[in-house]
N, C-alpha and C positions, 0 to 999 in steps of 0.2 A: 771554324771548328772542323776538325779532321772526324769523320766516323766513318772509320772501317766498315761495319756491316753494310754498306752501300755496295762497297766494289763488285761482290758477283751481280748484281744491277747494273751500273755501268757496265759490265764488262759484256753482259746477256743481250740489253736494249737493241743493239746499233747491230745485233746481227738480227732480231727478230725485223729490223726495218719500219719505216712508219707508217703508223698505223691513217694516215690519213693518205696511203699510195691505195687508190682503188683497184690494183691489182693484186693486191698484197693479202693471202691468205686469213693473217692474220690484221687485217687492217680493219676499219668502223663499216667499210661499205659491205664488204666481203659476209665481213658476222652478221651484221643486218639482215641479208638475205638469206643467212644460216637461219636468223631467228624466225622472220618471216615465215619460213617452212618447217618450219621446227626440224630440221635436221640438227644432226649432233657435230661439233665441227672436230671431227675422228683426223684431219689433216693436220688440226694446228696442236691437238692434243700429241699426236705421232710427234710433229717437229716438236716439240718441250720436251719430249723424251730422250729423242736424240740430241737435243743440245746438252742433256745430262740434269736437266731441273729437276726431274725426281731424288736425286742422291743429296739434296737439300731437304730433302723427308727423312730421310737414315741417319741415325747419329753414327759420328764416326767411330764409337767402338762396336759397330755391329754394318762395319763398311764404308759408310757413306759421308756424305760433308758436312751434316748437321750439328755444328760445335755451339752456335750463336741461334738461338731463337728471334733473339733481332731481325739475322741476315734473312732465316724465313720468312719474316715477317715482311722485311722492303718485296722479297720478291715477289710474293700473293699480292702485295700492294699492286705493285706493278701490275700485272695480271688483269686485277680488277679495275685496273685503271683505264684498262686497253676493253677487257669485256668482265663481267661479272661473270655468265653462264661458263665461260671456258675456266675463269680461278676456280670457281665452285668446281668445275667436273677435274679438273688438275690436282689441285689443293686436298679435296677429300681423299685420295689415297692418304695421307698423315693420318686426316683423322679414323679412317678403318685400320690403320697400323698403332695408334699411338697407344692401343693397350698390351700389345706384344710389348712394346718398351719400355714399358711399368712394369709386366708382371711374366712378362714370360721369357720361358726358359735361356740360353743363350745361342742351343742348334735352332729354337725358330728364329730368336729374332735374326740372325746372318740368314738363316736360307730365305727369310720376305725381305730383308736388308735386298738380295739377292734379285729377287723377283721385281721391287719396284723398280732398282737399278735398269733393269730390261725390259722396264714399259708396261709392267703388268698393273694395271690398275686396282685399287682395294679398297674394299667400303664398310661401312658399319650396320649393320642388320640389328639395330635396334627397339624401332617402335614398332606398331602393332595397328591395325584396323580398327580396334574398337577399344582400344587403350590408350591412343597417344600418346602424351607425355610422362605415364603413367607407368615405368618400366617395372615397377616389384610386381605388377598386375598380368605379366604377360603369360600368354598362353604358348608360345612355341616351347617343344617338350625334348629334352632329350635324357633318352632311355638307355642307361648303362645294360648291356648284354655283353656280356663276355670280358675281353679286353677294348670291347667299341660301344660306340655310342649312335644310337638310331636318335636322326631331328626330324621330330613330325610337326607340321605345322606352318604359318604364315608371316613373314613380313613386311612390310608396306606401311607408306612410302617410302620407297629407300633410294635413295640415291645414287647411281652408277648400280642398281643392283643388277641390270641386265648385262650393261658390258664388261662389269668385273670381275677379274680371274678369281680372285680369294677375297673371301667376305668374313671379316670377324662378326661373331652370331651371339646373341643375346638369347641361352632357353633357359627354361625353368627345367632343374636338377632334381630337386623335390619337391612333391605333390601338394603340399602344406605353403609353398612358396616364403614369403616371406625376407627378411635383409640376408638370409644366408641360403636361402633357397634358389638363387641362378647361380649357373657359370657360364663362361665365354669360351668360345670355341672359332679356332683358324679354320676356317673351310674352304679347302680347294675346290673352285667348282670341277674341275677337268678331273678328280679322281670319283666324282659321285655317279657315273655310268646311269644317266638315266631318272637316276631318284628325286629328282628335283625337276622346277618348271617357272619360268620367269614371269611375271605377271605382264600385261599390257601398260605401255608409256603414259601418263595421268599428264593429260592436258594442261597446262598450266599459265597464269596472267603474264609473269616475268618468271627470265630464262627458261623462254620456249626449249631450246634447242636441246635442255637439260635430259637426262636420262632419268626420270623420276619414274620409276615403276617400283616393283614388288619379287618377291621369290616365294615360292610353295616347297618342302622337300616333306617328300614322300618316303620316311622309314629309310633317309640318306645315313646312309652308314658311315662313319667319322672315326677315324681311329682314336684310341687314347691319348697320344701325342697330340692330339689338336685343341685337347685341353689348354688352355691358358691359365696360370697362376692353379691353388687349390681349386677343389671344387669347393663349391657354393662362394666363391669370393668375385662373382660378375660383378655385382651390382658397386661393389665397393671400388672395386677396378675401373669401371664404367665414371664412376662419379668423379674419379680422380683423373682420367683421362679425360673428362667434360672439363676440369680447372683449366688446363693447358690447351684445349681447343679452343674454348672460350675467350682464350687471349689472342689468338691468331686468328679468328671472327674477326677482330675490331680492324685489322689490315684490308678485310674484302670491304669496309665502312671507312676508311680512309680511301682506299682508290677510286669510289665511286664519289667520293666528297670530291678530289682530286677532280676528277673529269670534268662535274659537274656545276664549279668551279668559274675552270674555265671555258666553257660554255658560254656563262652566264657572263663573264667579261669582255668576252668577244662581243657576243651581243650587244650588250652596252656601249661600246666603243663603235656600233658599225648600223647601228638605228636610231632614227629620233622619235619624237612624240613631243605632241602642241608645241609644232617649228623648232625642239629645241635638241640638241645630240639626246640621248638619254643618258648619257655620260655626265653629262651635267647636270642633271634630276636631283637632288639633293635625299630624296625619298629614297632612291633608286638603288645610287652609293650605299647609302647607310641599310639598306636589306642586302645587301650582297656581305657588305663589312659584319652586319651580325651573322651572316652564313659561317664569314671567315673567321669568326671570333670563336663560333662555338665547332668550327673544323679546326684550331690552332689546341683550345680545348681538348678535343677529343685526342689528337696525335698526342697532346701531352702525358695522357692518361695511357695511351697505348703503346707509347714508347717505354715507359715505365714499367707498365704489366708484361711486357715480352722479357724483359730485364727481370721481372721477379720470379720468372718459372726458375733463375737460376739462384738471384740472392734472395727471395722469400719465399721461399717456396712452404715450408709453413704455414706462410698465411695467404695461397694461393685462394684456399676458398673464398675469401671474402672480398679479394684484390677481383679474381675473374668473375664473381656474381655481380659489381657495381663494374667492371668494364663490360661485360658482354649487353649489362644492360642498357646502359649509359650512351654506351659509343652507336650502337644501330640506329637506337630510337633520336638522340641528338641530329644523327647523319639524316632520318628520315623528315625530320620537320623542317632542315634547312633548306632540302632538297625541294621540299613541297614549297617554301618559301620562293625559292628563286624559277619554279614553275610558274605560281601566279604572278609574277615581276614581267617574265616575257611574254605570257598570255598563249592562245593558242601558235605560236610559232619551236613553242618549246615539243612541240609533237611532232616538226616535222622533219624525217628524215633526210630528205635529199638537200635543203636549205642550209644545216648546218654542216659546216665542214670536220669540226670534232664527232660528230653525231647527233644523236638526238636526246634530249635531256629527259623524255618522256620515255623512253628505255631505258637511260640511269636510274630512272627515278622506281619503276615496277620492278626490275631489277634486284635491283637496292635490299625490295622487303622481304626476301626470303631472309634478309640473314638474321633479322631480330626474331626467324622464326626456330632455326633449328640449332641443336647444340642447346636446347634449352632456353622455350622463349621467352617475355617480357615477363609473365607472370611468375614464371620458374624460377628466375630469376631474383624478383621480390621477393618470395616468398623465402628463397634459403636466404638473403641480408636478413628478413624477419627471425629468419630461426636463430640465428645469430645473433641478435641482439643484447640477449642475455650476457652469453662470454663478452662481448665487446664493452658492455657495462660493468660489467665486475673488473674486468682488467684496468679499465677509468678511474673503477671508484678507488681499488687498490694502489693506484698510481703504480704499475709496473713500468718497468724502464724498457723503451722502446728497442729496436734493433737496430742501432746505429749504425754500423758495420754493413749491414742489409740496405737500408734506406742508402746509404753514401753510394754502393755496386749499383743498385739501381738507378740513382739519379746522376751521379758523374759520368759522364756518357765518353767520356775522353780514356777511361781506366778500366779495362780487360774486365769480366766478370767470369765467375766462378762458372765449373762445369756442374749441369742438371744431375741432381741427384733427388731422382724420383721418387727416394724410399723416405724421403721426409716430408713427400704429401701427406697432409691430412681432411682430415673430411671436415674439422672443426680448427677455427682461430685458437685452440689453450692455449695462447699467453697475449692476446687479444690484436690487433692490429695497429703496424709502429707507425705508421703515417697517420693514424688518429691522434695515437699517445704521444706522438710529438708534437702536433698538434700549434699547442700552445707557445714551444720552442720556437716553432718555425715561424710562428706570427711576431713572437718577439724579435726574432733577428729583422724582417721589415722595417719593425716600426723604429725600429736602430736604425738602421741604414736611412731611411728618411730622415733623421734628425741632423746627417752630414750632407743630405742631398734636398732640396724643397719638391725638385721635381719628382722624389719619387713620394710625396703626401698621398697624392690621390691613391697611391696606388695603398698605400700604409693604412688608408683610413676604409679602404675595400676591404683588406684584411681583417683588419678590424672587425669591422664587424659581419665577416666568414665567421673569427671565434666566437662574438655573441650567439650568433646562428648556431654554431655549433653548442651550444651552453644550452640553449632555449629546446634543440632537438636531445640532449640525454636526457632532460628534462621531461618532456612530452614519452619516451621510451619509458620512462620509470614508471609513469602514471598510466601506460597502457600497455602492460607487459606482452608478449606471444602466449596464446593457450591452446593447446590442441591445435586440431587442424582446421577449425574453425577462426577467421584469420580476417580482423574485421576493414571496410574501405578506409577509416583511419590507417591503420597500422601501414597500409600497400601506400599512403600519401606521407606516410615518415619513411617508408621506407625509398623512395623519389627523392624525397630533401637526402635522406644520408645519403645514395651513391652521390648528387651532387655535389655537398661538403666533403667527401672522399675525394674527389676529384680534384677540389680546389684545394686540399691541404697536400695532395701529390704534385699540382702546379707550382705551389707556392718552395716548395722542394727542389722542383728540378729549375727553377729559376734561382733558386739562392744560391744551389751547385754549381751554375754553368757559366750566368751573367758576364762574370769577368773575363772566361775565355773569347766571349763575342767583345770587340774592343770598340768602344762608343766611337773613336774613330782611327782613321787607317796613315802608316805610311804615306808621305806624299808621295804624288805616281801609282796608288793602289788604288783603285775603284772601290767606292763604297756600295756595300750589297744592300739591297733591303733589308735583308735580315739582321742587321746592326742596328735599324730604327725600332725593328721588334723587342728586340734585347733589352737596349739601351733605355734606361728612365725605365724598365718595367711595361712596356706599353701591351706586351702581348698577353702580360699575367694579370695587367689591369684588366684589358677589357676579357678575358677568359672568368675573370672573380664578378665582373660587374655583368653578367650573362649569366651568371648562378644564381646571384643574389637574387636578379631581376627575374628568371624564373621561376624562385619561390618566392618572391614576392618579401625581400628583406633586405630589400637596399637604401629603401630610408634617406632619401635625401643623398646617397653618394653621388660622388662624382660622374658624368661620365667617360667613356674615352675619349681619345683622339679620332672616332670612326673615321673622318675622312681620310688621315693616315695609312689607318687600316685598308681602307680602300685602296692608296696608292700603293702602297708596300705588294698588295694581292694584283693590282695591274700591269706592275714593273714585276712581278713574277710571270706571269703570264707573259708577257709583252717579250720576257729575253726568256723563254722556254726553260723557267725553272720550276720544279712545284711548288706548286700552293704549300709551305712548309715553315715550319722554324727555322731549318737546318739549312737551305740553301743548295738545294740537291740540284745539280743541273740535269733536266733529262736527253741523256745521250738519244731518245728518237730523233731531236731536233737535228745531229748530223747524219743521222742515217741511211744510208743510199736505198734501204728498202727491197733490195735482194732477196726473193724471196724462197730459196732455191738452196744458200747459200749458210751453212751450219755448221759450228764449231762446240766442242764439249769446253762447257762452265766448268771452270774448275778452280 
């Protein structure tokens, strides 16, 4: 299967060089001893700059190369793959940009188009010390005087807030606060002369090296141009720019799944336990293969949702409230899974040649924190319920058209048009309301094939699941904001039935482009055994059911498959993937000196 949005990947890898050359800036030994000291690694940040990876943050009608959410997508992957602390301190220029691209004017967005192009890093000044996640609550204040605006006030923790040039700012507009009472504001720090003051760097478990500190501005004088969108329309802008961040989180939980991966296979392959390989552990396999089922999972869902900032975007809200929850927390237990597998050796640095899986691992959980974390998360699927229900009970006709751009991975998608965010699902979500379509076509295709039963009869009963969860909604509807442990444990099953009825999608799509088998003279790849008979959609259905507890006698997979498909990736230096990505580090000469513009 040919997918384009890889190529500025390929093309980027083989000059950053590999990362397993211990001389190499950007290599596992190098960051290590960045993290160790918490220094910021300002070297490898500078070289992404000048390779031109920033201009995959600018959409290209305001400059830059950002056409494909996707392609964003593979490269954060990347990134994370290689270090978490550098994607995050990289990657978050998007996210302090990405409400200029919603909502603001077209001179800002070309002159920060402009700015990120040339290295300038940008962050999001939106929580608060004694408000967290709590943004309609905030105290930074700015005071319309004249044609400017004075910001009085604090934000913390924020991330890059010390080494970035321009900071999109979250204040309260009106004194009464409230959903129209903030606006956003582009702040140059370089034109504030003084009025402002950077907080000290906040210590932290994983990615050390990060710049987590704060900003104080003092009566910082802002002109009227740094307004973003209307006044009083932050919050609204904010939430909308959270749908689309939140899709591009699940990439920094792919690369660390990625890493950690193989890790765990190496190890396996290269230790024994009571006289025997650990390779051969029948326990062993089958914890690594459920890692890999619920990481094949996750990229399924993730692939899908970077696809839907373009064709659903309507119904982005609900698409990035079950990915951003889904995908971290998934990534974080598997992780922990294949920690206690290799026992204290998974902490130790200089033994592993990849790294160390005890730094993937603390790494890892910033990302289920920010952008809206686990709870945040539940809580808008809860609020949503209602719309998702009524759209069910109405039998609205899903978005065929949307579902197909998202899931045919082979066929060009539509350009991002922003202005058809909304805050709310009206006309409810088409991967649910197909739902039933999409189990039907299975359980067809099983009736021409035996081999794909197990997987038909998984299906199967997803849809029961699914019957038994609108059910359970109906009888315990959302009230106020009093929001009871019930409700947050339906709302757990739905991201997951969400998930599985987007798997079940993008395998009906795709399957036949992967060809059960090849030309003679063509190598057969792993990823054809994935494909083929369903095995990757079974065991992804049979790892939902299994964690709600609704599997009832199914079948289970192939795991040991699973396992070989994930060690013949590993083994011929491809990722851990569907798709069959080879990664260009593996010819890399590692050059580290040596930089060409992405383009």
């Amino acid at each position: 299967m040919k997918h384009q949005p890889w190529e500025p990947v390929q093309r980027l890898e083989p000059v950053l060089g590999n990362p397993e050359d211990r001389c190499l800036d950007f290599g596992y030994a190098r960051l290590a001893a960045l993290d160790h000291s918490g220094e910021f690694p300002h070297d490898v940040c500078r070289h992404l700059n000048e390779l031109g990876l920033g201009r995959y943050y600018v959409p290209a009608h305001h400059g830059g190369l950002l056409t494909s959410y996707e392609t964003t997508a593979h490269l954060v992957r990347m990134l994370a793959r290689r270090d978490m602390g550098v994607a995050v301190a990289h990657a978050k220029t998007y996210l302090g940009a990405v409400c200029v691209w919603i909502a603001g004017q077209q001179c800002q967005a070309t002159s920060l188009g402009r700015m990120i192009t040339a290295g300038v890093p940008v962050s999001w000044g939106l929580t608060e010390r004694d408000h967290g996640s709590d943004l309609a609550d905030g105290d930074l204040v700015a005071e319309k005087i004249g044609t400017s605006y004075l910001l009085r006030g604090e934000k913390w923790p924020i991330n890059n807030a010390t080494r970035c040039g321009v900071m999109c700012v979250l204040a309260r507009t009106d004194s009464r606060g409230g959903p129209r009472g903030f606006s956003l504001f582009l702040v140059d720090k370089s034109t504030l002369s003084g009025s402002y003051r950077c907080l000290p760097k906040v210590r932290t478990l994983g990615n050390r090296c990060a710049d987590v500190s704060g900003i104080v501005f003092r009566d910082a004088e802002v002109p009227a141009d740094a307004l973003i969108g209307p006044e009083g329309s932050g919050l609204e802008t904010v939430l909308k720019g959270l749908q689309v961040t939140r899709t591009l989180c699940s990439a920094l939980s792919l690369g660390s799944s990625d890493h950690a991966l193989r890790i765990a296979v190496e190890f396996l392959e290269k230790n024994s336990r009571y006289g025997r390989p650990v390779v051969d552990l029948p326990r062993a396999r089958r914890t690594i293969a459920l890692a890999y089922a619920d990481h094949l999972l996750s990229e399924a869902l993730s692939v899908v949702a970077v696809r839907a900032v373009h064709a659903l975007t309507s119904e982005l809200a609900v698409i990035a409230a079950v990915t951003k929850y889904l995908v971290p927390t998934r990534t974080e237990a598997a992780i922990a899974r294949l920690r206690r597998l290799m026992g204290p050796v998974a902490l130790h640095q200089d033994d592993q040649r990849r790294g160390s899986l005890g730094k993937v691992e603390r790494d890892h959980r910033v990302v289920s924190l920010f952008d809206g974390n686990t709870v945040v998360n539940l809580h808008s699927l809860i609020s949503m319920f209602p719309l998702l229900s009524r759209a069910r009970d109405k039998r609205l006709a899903p978005d065929h058209e949307g579902i197909a751009a998202c899931c045919e991975l082979s066929r060009p998608i539509p350009q991002a048009k922003f202005g058809k965010l909304s805050l709310i699902p009206r006309n409810g979500a088409s991967f649910l309301l197909a739902a039933e379509s999409s189990i039907s076509k299975v359980t067809a295709l099983a009736k021409g094939n035996p081999l794909l039963i197990p997987l038909a009869a998984a299906a199967e009963r997803l849809g029961e699941a699914l019957d038994e969860l609108w059910m359970d909604i109906a009888e315990e509807p959302p009230t106020g904001q009093d929001i009871s442990n019930r409700l947050f444990s339906i709302a757990k099953r739905s991201a997951l039935y969400f998930a599985g009825v987007v798997a079940i999608e993008l395998w009906l799509r795709n399957h036949q482009e992967v060809p059960a088998r090849r030309p003679a003279g063509r190598p057969r790849h792993a990823e054809d055994l994935l494909w083929s008979n369903g095995v990757w959609l079974h065991a992804a259905l049979y790892r939902i059911l299994a964690t709600t507890g609704d599997q009832h006698g199914a079948a289970a997979p192939p795991f040991d498959l699973l396992f070989d498909v994930l060690a013949d990736q590993v083994k011929n230096e491809r990722l851990p993937s569907l798709f069959g990505f080879q990664l260009a580090e593996a010819t890399a000469t590692g050059a580290p000196n040596s930089y060409g513009k992405v383009s």
